[in-house]
VEXMAR-620536 format. One record per residue (C-alpha): residue number from 1; residue in one letter; x, y, z. Coordinates in steps of 0.25 Angstrom, whole numbers. Each point is the difference from the previous one (the first is absolute). Layout:
% VEXMAR-620536
<seq: NUM | type: A | x: X | y: Y | z: Z>;
...
This chain:
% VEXMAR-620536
<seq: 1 | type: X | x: 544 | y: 426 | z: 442>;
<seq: 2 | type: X | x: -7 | y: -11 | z: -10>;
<seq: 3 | type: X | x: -3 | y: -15 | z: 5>;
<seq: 4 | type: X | x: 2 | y: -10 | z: -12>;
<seq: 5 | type: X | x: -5 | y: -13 | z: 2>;
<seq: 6 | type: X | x: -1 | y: -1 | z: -17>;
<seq: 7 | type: X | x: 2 | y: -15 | z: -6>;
<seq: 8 | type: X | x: 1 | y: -6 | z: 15>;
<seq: 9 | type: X | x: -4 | y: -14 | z: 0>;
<seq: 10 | type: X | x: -7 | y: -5 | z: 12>;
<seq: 11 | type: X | x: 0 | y: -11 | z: -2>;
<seq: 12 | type: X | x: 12 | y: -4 | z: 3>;
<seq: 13 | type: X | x: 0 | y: 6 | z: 12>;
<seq: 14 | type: X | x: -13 | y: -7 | z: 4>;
<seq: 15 | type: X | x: 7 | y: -14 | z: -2>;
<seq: 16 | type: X | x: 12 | y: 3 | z: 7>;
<seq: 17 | type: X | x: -6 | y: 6 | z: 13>;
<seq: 18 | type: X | x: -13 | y: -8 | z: -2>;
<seq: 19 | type: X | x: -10 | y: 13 | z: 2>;
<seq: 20 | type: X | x: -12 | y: -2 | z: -4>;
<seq: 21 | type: X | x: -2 | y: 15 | z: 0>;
<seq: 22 | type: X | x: 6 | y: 13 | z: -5>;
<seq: 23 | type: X | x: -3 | y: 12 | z: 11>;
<seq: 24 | type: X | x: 2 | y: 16 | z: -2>;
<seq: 25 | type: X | x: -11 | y: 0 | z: 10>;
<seq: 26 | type: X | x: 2 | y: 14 | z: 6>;
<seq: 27 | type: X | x: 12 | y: 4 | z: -8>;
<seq: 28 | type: X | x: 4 | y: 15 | z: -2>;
<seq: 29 | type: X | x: 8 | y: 1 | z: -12>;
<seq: 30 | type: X | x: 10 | y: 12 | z: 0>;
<seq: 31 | type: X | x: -5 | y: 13 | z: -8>;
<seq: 32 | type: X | x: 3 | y: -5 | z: -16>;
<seq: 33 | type: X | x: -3 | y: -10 | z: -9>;
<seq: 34 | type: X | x: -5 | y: -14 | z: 2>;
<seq: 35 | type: X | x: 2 | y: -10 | z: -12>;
<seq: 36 | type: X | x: -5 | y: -15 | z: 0>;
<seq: 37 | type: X | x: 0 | y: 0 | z: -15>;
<seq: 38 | type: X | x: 1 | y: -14 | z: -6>;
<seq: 39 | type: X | x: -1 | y: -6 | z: 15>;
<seq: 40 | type: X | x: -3 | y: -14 | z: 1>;
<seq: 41 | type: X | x: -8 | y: -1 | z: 16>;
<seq: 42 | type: X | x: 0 | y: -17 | z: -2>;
<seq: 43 | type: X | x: -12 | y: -9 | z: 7>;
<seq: 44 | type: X | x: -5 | y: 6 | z: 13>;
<seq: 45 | type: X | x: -5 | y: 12 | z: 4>;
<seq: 46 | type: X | x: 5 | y: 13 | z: -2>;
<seq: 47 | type: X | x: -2 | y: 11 | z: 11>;
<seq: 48 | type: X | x: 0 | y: 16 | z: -2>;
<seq: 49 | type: X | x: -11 | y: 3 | z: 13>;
<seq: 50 | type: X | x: 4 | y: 14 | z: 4>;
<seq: 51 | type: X | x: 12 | y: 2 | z: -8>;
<seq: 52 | type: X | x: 2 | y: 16 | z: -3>;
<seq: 53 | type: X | x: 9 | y: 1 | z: -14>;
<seq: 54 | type: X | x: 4 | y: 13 | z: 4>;
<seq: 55 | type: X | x: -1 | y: 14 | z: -10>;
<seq: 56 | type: X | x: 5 | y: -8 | z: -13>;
<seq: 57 | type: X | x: -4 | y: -8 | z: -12>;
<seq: 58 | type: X | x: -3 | y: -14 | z: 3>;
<seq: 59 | type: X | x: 0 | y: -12 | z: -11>;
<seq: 60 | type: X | x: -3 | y: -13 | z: 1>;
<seq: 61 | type: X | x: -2 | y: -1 | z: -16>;
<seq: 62 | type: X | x: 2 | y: -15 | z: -8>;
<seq: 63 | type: X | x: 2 | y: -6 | z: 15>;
<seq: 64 | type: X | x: -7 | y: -14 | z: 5>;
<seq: 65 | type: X | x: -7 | y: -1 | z: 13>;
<seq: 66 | type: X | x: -1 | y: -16 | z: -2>;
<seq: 67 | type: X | x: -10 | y: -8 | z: 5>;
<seq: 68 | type: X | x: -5 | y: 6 | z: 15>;
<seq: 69 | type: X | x: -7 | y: 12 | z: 7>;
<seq: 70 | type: X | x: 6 | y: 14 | z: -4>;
<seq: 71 | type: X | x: -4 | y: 9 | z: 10>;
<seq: 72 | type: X | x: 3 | y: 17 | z: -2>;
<seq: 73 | type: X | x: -11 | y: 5 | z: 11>;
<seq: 74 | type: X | x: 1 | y: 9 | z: 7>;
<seq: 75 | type: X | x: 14 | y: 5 | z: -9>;
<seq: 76 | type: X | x: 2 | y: 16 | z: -1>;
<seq: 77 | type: X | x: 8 | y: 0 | z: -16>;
<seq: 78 | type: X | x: 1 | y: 15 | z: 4>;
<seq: 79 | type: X | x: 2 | y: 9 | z: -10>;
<seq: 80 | type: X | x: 6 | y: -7 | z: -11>;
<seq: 81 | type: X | x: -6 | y: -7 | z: -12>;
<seq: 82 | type: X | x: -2 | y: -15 | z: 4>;
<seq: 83 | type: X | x: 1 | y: -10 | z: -15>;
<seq: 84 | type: X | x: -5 | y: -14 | z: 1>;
<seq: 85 | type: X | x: 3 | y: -1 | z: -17>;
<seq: 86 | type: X | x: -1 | y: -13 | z: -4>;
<seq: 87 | type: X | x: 0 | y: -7 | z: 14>;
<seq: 88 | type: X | x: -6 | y: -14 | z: 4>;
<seq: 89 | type: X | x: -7 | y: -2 | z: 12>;
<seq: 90 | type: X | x: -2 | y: -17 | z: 1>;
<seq: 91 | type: X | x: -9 | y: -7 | z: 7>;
<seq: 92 | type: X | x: -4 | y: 7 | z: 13>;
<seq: 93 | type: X | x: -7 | y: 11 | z: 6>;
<seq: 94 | type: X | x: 6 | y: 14 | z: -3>;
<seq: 95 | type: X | x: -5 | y: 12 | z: 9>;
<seq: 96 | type: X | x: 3 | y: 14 | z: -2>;
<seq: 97 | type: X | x: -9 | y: 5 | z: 13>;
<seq: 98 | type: X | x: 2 | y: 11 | z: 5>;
<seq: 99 | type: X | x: 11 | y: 4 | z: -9>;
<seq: 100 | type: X | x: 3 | y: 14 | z: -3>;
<seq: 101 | type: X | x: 6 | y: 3 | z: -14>;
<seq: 102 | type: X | x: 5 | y: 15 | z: 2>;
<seq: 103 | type: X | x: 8 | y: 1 | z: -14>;
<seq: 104 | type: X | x: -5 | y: 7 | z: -14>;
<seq: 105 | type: X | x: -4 | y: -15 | z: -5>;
<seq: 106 | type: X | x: -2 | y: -14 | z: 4>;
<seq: 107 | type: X | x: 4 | y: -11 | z: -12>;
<seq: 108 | type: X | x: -5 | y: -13 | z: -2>;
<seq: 109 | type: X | x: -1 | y: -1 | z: -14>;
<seq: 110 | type: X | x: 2 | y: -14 | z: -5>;
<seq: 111 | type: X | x: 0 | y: -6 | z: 14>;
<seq: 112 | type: X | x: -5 | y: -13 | z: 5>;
<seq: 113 | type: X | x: -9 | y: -4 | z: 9>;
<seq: 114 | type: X | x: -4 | y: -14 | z: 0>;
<seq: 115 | type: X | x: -8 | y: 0 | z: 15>;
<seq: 116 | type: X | x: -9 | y: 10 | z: 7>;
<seq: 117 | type: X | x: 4 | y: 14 | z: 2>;
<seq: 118 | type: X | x: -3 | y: 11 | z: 11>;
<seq: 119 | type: X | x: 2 | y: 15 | z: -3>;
<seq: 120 | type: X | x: -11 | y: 1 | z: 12>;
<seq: 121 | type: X | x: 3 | y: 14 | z: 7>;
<seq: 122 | type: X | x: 13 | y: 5 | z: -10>;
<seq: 123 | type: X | x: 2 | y: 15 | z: -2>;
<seq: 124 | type: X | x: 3 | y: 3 | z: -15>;
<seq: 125 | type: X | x: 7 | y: 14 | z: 1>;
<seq: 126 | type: X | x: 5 | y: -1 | z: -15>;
<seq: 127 | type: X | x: -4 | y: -7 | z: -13>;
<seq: 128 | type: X | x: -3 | y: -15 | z: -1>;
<seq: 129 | type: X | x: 2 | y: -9 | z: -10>;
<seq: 130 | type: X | x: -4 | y: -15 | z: -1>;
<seq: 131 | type: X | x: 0 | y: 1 | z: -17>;
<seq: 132 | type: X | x: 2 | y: -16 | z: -4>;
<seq: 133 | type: X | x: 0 | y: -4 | z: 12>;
<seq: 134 | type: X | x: -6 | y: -16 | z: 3>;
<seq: 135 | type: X | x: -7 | y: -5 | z: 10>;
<seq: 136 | type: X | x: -1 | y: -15 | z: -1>;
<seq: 137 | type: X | x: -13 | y: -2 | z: 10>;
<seq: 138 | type: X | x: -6 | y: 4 | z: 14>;
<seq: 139 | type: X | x: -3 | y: 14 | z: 4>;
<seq: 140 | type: X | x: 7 | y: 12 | z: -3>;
<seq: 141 | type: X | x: -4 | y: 12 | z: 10>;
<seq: 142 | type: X | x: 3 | y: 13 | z: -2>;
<seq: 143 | type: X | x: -3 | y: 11 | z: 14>;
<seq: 144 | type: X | x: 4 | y: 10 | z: 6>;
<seq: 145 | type: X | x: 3 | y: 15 | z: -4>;
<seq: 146 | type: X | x: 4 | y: 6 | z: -14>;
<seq: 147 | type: X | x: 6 | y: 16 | z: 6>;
<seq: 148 | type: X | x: 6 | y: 5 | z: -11>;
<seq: 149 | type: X | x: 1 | y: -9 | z: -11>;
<seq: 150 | type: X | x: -6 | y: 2 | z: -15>;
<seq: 151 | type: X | x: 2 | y: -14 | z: -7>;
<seq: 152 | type: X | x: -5 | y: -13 | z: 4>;
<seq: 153 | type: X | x: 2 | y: -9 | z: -13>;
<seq: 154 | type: X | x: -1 | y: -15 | z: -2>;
<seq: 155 | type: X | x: 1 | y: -1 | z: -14>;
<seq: 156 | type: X | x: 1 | y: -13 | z: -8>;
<seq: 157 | type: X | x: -3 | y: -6 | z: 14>;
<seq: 158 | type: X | x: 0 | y: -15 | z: 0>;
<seq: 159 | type: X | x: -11 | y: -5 | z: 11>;
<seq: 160 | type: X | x: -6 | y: -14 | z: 3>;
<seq: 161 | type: X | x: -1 | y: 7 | z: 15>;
<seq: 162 | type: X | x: -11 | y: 9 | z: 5>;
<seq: 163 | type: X | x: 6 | y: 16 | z: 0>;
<seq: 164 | type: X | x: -6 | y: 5 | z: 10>;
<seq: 165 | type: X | x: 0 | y: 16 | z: 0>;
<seq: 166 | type: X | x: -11 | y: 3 | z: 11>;
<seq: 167 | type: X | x: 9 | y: 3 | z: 11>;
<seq: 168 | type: X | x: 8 | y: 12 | z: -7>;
<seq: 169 | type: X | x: -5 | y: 16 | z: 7>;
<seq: 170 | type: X | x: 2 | y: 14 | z: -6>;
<seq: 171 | type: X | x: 1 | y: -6 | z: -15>;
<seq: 172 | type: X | x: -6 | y: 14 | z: -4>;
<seq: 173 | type: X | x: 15 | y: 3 | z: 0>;
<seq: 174 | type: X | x: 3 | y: -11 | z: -13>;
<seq: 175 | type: X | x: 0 | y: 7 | z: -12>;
<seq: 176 | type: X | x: 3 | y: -13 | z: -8>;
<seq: 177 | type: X | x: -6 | y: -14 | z: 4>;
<seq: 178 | type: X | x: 4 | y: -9 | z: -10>;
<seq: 179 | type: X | x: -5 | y: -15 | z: -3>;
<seq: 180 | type: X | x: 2 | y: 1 | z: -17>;
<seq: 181 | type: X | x: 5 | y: -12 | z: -5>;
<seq: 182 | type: X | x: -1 | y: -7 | z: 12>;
<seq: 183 | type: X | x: -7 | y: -16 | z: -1>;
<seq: 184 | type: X | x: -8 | y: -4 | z: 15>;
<seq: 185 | type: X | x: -4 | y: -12 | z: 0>;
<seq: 186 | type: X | x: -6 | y: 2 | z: 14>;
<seq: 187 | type: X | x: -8 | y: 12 | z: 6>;
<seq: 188 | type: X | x: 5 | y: 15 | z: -1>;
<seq: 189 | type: X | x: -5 | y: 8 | z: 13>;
<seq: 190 | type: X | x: 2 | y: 14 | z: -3>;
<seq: 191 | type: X | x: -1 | y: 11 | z: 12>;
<seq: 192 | type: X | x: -13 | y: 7 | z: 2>;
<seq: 193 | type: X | x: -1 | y: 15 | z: 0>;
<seq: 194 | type: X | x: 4 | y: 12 | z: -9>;
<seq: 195 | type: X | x: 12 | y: -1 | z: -8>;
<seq: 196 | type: X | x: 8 | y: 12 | z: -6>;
<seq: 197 | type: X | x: 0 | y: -8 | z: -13>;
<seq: 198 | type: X | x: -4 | y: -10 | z: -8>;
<seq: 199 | type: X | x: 3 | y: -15 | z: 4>;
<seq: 200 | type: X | x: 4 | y: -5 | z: -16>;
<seq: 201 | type: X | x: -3 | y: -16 | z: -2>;
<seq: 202 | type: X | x: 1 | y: 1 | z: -14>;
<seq: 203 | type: X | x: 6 | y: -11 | z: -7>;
<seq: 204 | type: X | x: -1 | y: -7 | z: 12>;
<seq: 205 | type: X | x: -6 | y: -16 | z: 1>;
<seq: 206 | type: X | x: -9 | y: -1 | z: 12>;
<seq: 207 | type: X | x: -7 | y: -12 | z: 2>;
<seq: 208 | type: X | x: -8 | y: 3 | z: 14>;
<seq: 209 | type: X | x: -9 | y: 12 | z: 1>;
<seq: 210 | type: X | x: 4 | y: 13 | z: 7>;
<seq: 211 | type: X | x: -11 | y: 6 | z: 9>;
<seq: 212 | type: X | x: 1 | y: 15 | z: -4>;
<seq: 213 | type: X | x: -8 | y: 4 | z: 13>;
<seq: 214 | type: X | x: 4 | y: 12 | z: 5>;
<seq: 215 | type: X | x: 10 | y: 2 | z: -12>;
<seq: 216 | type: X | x: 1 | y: 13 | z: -2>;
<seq: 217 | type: X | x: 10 | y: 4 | z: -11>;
<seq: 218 | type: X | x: 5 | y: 17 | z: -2>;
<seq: 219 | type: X | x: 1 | y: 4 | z: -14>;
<seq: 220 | type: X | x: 9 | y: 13 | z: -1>;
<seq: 221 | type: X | x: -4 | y: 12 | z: -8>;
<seq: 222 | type: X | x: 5 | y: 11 | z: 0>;
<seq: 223 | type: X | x: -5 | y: 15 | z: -8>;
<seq: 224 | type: X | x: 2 | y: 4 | z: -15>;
<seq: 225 | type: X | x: -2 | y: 11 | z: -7>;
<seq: 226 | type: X | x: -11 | y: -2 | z: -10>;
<seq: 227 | type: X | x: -3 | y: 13 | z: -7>;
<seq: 228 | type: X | x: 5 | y: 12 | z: 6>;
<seq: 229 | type: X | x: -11 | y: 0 | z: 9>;
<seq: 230 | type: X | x: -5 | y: -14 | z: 4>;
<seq: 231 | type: X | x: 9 | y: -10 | z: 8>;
<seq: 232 | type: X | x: -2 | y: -14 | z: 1>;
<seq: 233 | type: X | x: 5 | y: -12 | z: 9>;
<seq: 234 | type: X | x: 7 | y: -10 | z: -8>;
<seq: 235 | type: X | x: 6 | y: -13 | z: 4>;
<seq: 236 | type: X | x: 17 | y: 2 | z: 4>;
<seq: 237 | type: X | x: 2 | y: -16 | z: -4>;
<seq: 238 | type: X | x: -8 | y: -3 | z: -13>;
<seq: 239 | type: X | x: 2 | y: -16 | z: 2>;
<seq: 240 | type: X | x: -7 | y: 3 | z: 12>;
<seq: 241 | type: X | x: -13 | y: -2 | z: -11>;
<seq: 242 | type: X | x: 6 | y: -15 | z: -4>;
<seq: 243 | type: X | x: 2 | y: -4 | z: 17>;
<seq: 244 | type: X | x: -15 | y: 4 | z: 3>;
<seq: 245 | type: X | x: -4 | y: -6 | z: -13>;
<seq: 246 | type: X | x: 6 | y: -13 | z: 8>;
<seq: 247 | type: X | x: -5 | y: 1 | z: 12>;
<seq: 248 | type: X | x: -14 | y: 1 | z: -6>;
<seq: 249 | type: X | x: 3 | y: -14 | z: -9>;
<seq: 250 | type: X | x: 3 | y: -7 | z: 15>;
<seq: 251 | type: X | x: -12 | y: 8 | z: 6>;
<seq: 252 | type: X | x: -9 | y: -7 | z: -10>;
<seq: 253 | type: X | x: 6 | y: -14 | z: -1>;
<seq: 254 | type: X | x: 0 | y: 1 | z: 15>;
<seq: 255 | type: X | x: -16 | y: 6 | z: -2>;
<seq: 256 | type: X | x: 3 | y: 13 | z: 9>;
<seq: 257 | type: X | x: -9 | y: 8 | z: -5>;
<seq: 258 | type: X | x: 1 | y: 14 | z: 6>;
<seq: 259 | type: X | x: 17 | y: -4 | z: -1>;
<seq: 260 | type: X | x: -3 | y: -1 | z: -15>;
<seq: 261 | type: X | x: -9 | y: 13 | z: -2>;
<seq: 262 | type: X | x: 10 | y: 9 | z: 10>;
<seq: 263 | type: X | x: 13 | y: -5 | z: -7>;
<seq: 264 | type: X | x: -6 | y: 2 | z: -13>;
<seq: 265 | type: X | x: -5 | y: 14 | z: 1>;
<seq: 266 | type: X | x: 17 | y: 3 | z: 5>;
<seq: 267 | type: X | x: 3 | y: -6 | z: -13>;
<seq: 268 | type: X | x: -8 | y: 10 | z: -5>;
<seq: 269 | type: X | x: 5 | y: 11 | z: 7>;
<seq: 270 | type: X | x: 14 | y: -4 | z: -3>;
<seq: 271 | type: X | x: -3 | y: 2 | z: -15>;
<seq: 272 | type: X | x: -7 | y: 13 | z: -1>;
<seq: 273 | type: X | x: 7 | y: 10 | z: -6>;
<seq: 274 | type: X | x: 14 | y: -9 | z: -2>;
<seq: 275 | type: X | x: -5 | y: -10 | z: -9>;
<seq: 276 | type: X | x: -14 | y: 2 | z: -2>;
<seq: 277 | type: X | x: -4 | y: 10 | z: -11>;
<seq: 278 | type: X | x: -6 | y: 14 | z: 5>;
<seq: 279 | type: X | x: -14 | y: -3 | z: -4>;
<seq: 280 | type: X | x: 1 | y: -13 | z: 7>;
<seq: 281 | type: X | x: 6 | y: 6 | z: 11>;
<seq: 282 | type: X | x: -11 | y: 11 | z: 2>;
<seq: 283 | type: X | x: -11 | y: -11 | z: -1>;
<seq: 284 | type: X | x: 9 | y: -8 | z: 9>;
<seq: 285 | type: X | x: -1 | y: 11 | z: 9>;
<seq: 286 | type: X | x: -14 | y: 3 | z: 0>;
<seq: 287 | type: X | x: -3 | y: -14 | z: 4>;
<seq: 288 | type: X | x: 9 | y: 1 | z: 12>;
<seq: 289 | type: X | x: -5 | y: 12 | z: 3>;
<seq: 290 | type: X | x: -16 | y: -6 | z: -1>;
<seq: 291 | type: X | x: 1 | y: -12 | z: 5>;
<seq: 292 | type: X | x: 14 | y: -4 | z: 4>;
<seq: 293 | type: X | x: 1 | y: -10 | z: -11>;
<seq: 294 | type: X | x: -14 | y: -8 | z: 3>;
<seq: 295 | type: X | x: 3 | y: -1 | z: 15>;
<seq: 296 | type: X | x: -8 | y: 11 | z: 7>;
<seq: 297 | type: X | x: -14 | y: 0 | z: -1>;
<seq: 298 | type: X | x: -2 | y: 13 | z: 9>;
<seq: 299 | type: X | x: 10 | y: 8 | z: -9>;
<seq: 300 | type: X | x: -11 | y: -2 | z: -11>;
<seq: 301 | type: X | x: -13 | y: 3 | z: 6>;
<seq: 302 | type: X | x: 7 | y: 11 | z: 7>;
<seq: 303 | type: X | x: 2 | y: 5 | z: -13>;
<seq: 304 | type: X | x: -14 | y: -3 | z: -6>;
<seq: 305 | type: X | x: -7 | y: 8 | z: 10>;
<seq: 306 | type: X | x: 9 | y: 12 | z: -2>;
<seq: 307 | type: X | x: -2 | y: -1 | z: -13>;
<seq: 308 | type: X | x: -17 | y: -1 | z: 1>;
<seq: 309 | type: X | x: 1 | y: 11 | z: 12>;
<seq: 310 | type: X | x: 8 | y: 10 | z: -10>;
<seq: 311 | type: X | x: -10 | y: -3 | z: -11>;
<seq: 312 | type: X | x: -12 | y: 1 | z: 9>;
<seq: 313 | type: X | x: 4 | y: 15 | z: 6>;
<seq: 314 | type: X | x: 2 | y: 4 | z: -15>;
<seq: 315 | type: X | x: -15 | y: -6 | z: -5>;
<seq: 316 | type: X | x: -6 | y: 7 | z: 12>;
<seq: 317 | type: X | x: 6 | y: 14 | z: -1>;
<seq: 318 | type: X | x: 0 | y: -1 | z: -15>;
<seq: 319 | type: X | x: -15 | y: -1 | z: -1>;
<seq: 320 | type: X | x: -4 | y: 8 | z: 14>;
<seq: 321 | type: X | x: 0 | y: -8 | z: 9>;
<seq: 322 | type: X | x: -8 | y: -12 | z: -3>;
<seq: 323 | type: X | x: 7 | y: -9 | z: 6>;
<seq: 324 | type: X | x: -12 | y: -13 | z: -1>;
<seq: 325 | type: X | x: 3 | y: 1 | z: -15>;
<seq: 326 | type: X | x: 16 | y: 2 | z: 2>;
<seq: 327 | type: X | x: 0 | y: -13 | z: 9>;
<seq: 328 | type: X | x: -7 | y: -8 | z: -9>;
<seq: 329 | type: X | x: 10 | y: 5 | z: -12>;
<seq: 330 | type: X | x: 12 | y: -4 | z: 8>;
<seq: 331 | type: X | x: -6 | y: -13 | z: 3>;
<seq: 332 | type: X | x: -4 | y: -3 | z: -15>;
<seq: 333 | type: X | x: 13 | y: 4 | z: -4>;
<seq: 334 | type: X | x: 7 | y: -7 | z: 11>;
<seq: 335 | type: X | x: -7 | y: -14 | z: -5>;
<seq: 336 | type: X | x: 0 | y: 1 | z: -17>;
<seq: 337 | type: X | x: -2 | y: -15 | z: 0>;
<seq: 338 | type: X | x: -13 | y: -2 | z: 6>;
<seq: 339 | type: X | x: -11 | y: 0 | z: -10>;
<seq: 340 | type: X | x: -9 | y: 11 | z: 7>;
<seq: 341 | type: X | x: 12 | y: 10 | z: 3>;
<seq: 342 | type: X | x: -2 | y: 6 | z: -15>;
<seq: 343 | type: X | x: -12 | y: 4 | z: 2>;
<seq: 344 | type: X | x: 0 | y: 6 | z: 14>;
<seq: 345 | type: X | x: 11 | y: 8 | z: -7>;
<seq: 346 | type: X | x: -7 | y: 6 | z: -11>;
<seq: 347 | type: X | x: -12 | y: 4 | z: 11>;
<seq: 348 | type: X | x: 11 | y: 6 | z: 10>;
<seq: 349 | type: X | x: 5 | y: 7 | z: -10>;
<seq: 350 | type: X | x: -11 | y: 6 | z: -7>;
<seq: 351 | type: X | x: -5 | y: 4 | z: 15>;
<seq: 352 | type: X | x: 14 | y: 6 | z: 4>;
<seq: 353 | type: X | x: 1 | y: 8 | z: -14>;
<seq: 354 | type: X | x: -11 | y: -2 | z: -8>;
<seq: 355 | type: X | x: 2 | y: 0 | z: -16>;
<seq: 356 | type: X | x: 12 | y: 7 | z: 1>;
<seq: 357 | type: X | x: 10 | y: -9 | z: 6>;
<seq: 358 | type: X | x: 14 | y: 8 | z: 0>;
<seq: 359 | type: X | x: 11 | y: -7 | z: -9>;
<seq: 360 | type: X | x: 9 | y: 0 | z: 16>;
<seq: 361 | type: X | x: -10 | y: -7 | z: 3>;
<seq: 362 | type: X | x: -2 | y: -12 | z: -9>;
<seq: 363 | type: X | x: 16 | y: 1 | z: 0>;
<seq: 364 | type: X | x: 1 | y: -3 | z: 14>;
<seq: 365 | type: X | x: -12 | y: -10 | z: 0>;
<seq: 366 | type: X | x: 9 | y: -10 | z: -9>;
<seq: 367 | type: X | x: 13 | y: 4 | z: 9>;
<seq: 368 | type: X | x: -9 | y: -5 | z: 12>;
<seq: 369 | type: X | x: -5 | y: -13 | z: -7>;
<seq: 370 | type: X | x: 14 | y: -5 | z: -5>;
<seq: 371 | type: X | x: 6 | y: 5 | z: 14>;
<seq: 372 | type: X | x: -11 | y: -11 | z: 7>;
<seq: 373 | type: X | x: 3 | y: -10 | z: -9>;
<seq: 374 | type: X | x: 15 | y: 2 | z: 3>;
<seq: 375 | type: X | x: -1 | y: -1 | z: 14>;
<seq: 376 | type: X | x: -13 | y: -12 | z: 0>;
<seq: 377 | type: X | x: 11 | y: -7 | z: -6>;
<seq: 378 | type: X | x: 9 | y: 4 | z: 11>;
<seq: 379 | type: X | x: -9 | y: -3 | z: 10>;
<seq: 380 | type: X | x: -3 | y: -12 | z: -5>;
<seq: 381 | type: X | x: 14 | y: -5 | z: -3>;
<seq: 382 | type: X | x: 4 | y: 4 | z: 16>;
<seq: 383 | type: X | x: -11 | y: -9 | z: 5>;
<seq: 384 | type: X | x: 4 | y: -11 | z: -11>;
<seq: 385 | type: X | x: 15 | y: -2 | z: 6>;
<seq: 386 | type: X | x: -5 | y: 3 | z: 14>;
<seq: 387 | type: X | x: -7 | y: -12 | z: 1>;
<seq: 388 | type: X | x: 7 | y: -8 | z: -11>;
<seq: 389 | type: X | x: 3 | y: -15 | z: 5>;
């Protein structure tokens, strides 16, 4: 059985009886659909606390709550999809707390809100959309649970209040967060944690800055074949690479370093193999593998004395055992840039071979030298945007 208040005017019934407010306060709708589409609530408040809408659809799309608190806490919309399309709140604290949204999607695109508003403790079992939604000032706080959900979008989003995020759990089940478009004139504060994909702000005017503390965004790859024999990971969403790139423009304005450096070595990841060239991917793989994009220091030195231990086992068993003279090659080797290292080369070497220095030998000799100064650089690159101000 479908409830349809549809195109009712409260108003009038407000004058007649003189009620200042309009109660559903505890009201079980029957198993069906609930319309208030085109619902005009009048001056005064308008009450929804405890209301369970039953199993079906409920919309309150192009309706006007008026000027007055509107309050849905504590309401159970069951399991059907809940619309708010183009609906005005006026004047008035509206509070959705405790609210239970049970359906496949919640929809306030194009709604209203010109006071504070409280999703504080909600549980979002389906998608929800807030896309050109305006908020004309105050607080706007989002908590509670997302349980199943994929989609949280607010795009083209119209805010001169603060959009505060931080109260929202299990968020590693969004594969979309969407801001793109949108204009927030005051602060956006985004959930803290890992997210099962990338939170896209491009396009999107923000005039405060967002702390990126504890931020941590999830890019998707998945395996391809590259070759016959040699698999590589490659990002699932290729504008993935254009939302990192984002987020490390607001890292910077905002002068978050380490944000900058981790956002920009995902940007990286998302284009190898998809949109970078195979050289450049291979390279870009190399420097992953080294150094994580400049932001390990350990990964490098690890790698440096590897390298110098492999060399120095080779010199000594080479030449005998010597291992003095092996040492000092590895070291020479390992420091080309100092002025005295060519000669302590040239002596180590002639003690280690004599006259005779094998063709391997020299050949490796210069693949050690150019191996330090890769990983000198490495080193020294680590250290650089480890202590960066």
């Amino acid at each position: 059985m479908d409830v349809d208040f549809s195109g009712v005017d409260f108003r009038e019934i407000r004058q007649t009886k003189s009620i200042d407010t309009i109660s559903f306060s505890g009201f079980n709708f029957p198993i069906g659909k609930a319309y208030f589409r085109y619902t005009i609530f009048g001056t005064g408040d308008v009450i929804f606390n405890r209301t369970n809408f039953g199993e079906g659809n409920v919309d309150f799309s192009y309706s006007n709550f008026g000027e007055g608190n509107v309050d849905f806490s504590e309401a159970n919309f069951g399991k059907g999809s809940v619309e708010f399309i183009d609906t005005t709140f006026g004047k008035g604290f509206v509070n959705f707390d405790f609210t239970i949204f049970g359906g496949k999607y919640v929809d306030f695109s194009g709604a209203t809100f010109e006071d504070d508003v409280n999703f504080a403790h909600v549980t979002f079992e389906g998608d929800v959309e807030f896309s050109y939604t305006t908020f004309d000032k105050g607080t706007v706080f989002f908590g509670g649970v997302i349980t199943s959900s994929t989609i949280f979008r607010m795009e083209g989003v119209k805010s001169k209040a603060i959009l505060d995020l931080s109260g929202l759990h299990k968020i590693n089940h969004l594969t979309t967060l969407s801001f793109r478009h949108a204009s927030l004139e005051d602060s956006l504060i985004l959930p803290s944690g890992r997210y099962n994909c990338v939170p896209d702000l491009r396009n999107t005017k923000i005039s405060k800055a967002i702390t990126f503390h504890d931020i941590i965004p999830t890019l998707k790859r998945t395996k391809k074949n590259w070759w016959e024999f040699l698999k590589v990971k490659t990002a699932i969403d290729e504008e993935d690479a254009s939302r990192f790139r984002r987020l490390k423009e607001l890292a910077e304005i905002n002068r978050d370093h380490q944000a900058a450096l981790t956002y920009h070595a995902s940007e990286l990841r998302a284009l190898r193999w998809t949109k970078s060239s195979i050289p450049a991917s291979i390279l870009d793989a190399a420097f992953s593998w080294a150094s994580d994009y400049g932001q390990s220091v350990w990964r490098p030195i690890r790698a440096f004395l590897l390298m110098d231990l492999f060399f120095f086992g080779f010199y000594a068993s080479s030449s005998g055992g010597n291992w003095i003279d092996a040492l000092k090659t590895v070291i020479a080797n390992s420091l080309p840039f100092l002025t005295y290292s060519r000669a302590v080369q040239t002596e180590s070497l002639f003690a280690l071979y004599g006259d005779q220095i094998p063709i391997i030998v020299n050949s490796l000799t210069f693949v050690q030298g150019i191996g330090s100064v890769i990983f000198l650089f490495l080193i020294g690159l680590g250290l650089r945007n480890r202590f960066r101000i």
